[in-house]
Backbone as CSV, one residue per row, in Angstrom:
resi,resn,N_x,N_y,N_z,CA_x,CA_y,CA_z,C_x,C_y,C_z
1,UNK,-34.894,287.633,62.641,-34.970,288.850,61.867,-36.426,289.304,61.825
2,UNK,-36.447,290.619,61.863,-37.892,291.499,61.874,-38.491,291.223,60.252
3,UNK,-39.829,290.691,59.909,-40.820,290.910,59.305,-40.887,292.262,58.977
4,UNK,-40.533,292.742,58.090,-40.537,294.440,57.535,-41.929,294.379,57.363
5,UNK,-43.231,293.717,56.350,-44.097,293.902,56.427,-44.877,294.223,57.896
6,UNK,-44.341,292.671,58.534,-45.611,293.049,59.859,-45.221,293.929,60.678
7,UNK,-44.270,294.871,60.379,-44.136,295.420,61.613,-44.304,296.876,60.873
8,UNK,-44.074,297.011,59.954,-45.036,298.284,58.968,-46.873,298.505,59.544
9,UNK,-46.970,297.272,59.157,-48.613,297.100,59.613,-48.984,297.100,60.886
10,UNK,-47.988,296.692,61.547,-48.045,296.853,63.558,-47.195,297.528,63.883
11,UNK,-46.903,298.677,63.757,-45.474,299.231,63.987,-45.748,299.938,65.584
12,UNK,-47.216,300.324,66.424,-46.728,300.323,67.720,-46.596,299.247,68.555
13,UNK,-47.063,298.344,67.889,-46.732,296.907,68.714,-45.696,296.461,68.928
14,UNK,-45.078,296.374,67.590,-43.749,295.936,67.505,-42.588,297.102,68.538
15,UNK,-43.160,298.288,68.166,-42.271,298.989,69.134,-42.450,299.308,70.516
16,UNK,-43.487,298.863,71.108,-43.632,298.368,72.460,-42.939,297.148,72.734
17,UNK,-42.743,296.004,72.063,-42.405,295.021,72.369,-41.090,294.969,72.515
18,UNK,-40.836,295.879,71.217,-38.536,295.604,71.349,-38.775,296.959,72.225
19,UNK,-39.286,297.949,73.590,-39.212,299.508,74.261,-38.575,298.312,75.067
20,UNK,-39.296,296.842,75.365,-38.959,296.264,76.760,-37.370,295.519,76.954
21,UNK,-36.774,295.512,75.369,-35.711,295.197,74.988,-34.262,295.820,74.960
22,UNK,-35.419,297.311,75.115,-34.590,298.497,74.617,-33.950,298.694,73.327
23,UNK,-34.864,298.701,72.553,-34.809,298.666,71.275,-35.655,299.338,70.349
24,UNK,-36.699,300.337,71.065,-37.456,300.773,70.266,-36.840,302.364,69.347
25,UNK,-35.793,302.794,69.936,-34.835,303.608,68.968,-34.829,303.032,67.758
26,UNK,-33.865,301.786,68.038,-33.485,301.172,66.935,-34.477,300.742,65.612
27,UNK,-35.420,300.518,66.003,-36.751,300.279,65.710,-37.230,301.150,64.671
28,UNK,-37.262,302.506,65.157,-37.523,303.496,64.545,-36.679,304.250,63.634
29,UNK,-35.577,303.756,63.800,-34.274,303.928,62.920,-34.909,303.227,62.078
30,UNK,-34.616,301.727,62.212,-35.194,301.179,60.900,-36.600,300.938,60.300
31,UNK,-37.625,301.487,60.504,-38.577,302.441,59.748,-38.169,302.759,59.283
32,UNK,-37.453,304.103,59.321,-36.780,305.196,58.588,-36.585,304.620,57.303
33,UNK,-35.359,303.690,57.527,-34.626,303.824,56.666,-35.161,302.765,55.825
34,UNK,-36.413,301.848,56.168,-37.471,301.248,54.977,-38.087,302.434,54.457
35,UNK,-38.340,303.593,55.096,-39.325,304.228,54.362,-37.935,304.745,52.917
36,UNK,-37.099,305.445,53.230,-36.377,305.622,52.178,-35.596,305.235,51.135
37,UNK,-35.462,303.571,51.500,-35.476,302.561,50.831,-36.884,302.528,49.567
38,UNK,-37.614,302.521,50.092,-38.861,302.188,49.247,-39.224,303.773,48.441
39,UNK,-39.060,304.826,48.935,-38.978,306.020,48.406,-38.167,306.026,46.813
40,UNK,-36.596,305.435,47.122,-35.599,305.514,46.409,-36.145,304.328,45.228
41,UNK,-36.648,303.267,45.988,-36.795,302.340,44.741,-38.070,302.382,43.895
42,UNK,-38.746,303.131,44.493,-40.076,303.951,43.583,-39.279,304.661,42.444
43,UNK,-38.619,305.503,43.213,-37.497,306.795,42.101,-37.214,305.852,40.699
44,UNK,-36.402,304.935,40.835,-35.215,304.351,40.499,-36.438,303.393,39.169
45,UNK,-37.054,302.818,40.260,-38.512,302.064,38.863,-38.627,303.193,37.841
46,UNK,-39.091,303.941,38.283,-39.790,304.247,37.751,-38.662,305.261,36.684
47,UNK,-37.680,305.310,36.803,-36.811,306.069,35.652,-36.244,305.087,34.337
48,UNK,-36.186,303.969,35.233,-36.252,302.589,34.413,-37.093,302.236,33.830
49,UNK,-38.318,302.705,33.738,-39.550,302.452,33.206,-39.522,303.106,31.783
50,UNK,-38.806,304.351,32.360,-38.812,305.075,30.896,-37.418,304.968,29.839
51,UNK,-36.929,303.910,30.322,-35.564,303.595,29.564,-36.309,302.427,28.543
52,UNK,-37.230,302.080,28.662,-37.406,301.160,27.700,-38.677,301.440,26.849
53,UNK,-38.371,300.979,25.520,-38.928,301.666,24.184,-39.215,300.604,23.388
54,UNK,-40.631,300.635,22.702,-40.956,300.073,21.622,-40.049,300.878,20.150
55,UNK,-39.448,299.555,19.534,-38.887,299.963,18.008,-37.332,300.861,18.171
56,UNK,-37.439,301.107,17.015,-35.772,302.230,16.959,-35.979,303.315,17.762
57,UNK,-35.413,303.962,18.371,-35.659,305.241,19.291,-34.993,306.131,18.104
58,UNK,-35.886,307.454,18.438,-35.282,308.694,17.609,-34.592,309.202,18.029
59,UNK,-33.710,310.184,17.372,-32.933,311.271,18.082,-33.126,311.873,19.355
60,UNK,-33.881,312.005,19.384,-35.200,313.060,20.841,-34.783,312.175,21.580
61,UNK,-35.700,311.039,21.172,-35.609,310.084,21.737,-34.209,309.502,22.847
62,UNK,-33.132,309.220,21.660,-31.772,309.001,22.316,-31.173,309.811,23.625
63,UNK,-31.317,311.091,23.483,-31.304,312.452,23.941,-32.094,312.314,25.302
64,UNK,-33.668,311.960,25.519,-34.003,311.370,26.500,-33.456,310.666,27.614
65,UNK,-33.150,309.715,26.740,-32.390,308.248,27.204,-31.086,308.743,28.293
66,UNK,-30.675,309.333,27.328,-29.332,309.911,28.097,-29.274,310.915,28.952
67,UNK,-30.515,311.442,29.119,-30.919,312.540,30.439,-31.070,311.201,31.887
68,UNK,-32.364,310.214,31.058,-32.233,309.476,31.882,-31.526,308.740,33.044
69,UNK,-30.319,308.341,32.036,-29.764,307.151,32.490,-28.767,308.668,33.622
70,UNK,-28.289,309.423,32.916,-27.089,310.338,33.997,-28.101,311.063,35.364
71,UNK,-29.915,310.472,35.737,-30.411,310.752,36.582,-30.141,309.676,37.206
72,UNK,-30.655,308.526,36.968,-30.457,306.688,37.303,-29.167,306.597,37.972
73,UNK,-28.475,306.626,37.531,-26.942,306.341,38.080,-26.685,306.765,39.375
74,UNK,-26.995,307.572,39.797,-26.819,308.655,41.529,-27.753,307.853,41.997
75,UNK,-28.837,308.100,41.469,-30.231,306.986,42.478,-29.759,305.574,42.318
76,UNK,-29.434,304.959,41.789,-29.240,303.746,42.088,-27.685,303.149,42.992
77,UNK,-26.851,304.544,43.109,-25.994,304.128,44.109,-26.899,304.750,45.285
78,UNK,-27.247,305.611,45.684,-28.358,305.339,46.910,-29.072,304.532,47.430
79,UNK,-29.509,304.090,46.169,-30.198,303.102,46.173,-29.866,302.137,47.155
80,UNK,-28.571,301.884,46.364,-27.965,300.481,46.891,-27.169,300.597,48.220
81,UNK,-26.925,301.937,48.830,-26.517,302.551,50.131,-27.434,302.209,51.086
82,UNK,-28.455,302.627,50.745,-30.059,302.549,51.766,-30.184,300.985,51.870
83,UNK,-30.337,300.181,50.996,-30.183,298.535,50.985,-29.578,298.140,51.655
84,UNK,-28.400,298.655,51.946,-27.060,298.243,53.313,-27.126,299.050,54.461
85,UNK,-27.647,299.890,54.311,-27.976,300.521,55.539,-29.072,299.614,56.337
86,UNK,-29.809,299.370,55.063,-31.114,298.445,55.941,-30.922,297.426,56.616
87,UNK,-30.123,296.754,55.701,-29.271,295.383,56.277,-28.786,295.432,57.591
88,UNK,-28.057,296.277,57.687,-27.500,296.445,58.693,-27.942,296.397,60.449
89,UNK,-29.604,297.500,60.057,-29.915,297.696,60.840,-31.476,296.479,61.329
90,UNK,-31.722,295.663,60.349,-31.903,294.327,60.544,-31.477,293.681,60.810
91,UNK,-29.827,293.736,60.744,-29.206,292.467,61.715,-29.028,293.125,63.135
92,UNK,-29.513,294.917,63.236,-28.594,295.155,64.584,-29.679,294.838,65.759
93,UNK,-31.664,294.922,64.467,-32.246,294.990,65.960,-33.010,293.338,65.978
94,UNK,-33.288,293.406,67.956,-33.609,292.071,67.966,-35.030,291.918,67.717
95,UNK,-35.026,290.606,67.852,-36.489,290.241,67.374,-37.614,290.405,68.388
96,UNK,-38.678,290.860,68.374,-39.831,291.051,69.495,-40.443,290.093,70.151
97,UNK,-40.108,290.335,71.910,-40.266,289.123,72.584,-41.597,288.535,72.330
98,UNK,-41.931,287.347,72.402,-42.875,286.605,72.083,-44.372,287.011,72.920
């Protein structure tokens, strides 16, 4: 399985290496779909961030909450779409010849 980091950080290397595999499509597919993975789970933090509260929450407050959470819910089934998408396309490509 591909190193998502190192191949973020080397990404024409890596895609020279799986071109000779015939794999550098695939490759770039899954870029992609790390980049929107990590897009979505930026989103998703960070709405979660604001779900949590020091003390009793006020009215406003509650009201917030519940804007929140009916944004959260859509992003986090994306969320979890893009996660399997990724999967997927980590098991589909091969690993870069040595």
């Amino acid at each position: 399985m591909i190193d998502l980091r190192a191949a973020r950080a080397d990404a024409d290397a890596v895609r020279a290496a799986l071109a000779r595999k015939g794999a550098a499509e695939a490759f770039d597919e899954l870029l992609a779909a790390d980049v929107q993975k990590r897009e979505l789970q930026t989103q998703v933090e960070e709405l979660r961030s604001q779900t949590k509260l020091k003390g009793k929450p006020t009215p406003e407050q509650l009201e917030e909450l519940k804007a929140v959470k009916e944004r959260l819910q859509p992003l986090e089934a994306d969320l979890s779409a893009a996660e399997e998408r990724l999967q997927e396309l980590l098991d589909g490509v091969p690993n870069p010849p040595a």
